[in-house]
N, C-alpha and C positions, 0 to 999 in steps of 0.2 A: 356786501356793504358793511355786515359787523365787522367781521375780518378787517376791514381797512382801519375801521374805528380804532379796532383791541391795538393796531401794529401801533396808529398816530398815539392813541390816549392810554394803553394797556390796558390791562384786566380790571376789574373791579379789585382781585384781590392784589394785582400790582401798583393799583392805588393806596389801597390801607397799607400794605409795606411799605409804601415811600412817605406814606405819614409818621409812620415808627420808628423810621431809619434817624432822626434827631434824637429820639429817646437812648436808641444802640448808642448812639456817641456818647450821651451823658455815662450811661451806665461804666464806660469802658475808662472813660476819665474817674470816676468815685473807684472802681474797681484798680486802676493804679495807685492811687494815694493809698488805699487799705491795705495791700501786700507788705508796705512797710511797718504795721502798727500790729502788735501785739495778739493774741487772739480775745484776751480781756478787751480790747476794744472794740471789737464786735459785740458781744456781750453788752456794753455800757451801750452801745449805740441803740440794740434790743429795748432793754429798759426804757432808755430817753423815749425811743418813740411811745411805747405801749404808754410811759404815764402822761408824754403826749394827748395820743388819742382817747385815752379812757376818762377825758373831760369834756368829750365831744356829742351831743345828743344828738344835734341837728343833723340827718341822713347828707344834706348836700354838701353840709362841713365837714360831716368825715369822706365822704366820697372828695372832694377837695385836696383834702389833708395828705390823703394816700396818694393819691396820683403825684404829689409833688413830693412823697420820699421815695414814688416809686424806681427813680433809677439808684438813686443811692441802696435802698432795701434790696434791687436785684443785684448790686454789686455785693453788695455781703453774702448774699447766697452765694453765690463764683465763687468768690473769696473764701468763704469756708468750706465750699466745694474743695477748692484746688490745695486747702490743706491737709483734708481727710484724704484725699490720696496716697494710697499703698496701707493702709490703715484696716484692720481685721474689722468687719461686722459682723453681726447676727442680724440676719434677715430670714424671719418668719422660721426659725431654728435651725437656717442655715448658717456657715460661715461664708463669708464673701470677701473679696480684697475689692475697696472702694477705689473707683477708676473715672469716675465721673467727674464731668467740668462742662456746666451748658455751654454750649458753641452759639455764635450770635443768631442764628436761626433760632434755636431754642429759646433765648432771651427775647426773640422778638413774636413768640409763639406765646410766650407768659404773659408778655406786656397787651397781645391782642384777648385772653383769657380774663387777664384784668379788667380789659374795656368791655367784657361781654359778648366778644367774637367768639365765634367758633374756631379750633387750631384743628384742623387735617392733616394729620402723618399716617406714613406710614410704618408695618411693624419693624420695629429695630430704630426708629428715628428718634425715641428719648422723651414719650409722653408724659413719665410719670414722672421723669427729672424737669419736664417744662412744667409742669403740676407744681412743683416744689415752691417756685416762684411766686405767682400769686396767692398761695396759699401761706408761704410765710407773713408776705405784704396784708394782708388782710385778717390773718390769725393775732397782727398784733394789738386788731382793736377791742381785740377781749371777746367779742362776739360772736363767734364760733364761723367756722368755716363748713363748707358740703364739696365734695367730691363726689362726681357721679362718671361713670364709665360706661362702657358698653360692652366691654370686653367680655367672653365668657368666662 
């Protein structure tokens, strides 16, 4: 009888996807208008928000505030994702050439991290690029962020 259910209604977790799937749209729209724009405006868009939010006391207003720069703030991630590509870093005293560009899964694994869901990947699936997401969106209200893992 579940079985019949999951086929008619899906999963539980094929339901919160197809709640997110309007967010992917937005994001993917903010993230074409940005390619054309300089990388200084990324940067002014940073700013805006952060003095934005850093007038915000009330918990529900800033929980508010965020969810509605949330797709434009994860297109800027993309967006300067997809610039630093071929780009030398230093990570943790290595050198690395940056190849990274969240794919919409990824984007839609941040956007469930934001809401307080849990994101299940698996290894090699790009946890710590989908990390990147709501940890920008939420780093800009001044108020510190946590990252917690499980990995050894």
């Amino acid at each position: 009888m579940i079985g019949i259910f999951k086929k008619i209604f899906g999963s539980r977790n094929d339901r919160e996807i197809k709640k997110l799937r309007p967010m992917l749209a937005q994001i993917k729209a903010h993230e074409e208008q940005l390619k054309s724009l300089p990388a200084e405006a990324l940067r002014e868009k940073t700013a805006a928000w952060k003095a934005q939010l850093a007038g915000l006391e009330e918990p529900a207003e800033l929980a508010a505030a965020l969810d509605g720069i949330l797709p434009e703030a994860f297109a800027v991630v993309k967006d300067a994702c997809r610039r630093m590509v071929g780009q030398e870093i230093e990570v943790r005293g290595h050198k690395l050439t940056w190849d990274m560009v969240p794919f919409d899964v990824q984007l839609l694994g941040g956007a469930g991290l934001h809401l307080g869901k849990i994101a299940e990947m698996a290894t090699g699936e790009g946890k710590t690029l989908v990390a990147t997401l709501p940890v920008f969106l939420n780093a800009l209200s001044g108020r510190g962020v946590h990252v917690v893992t499980v990995n050894d």
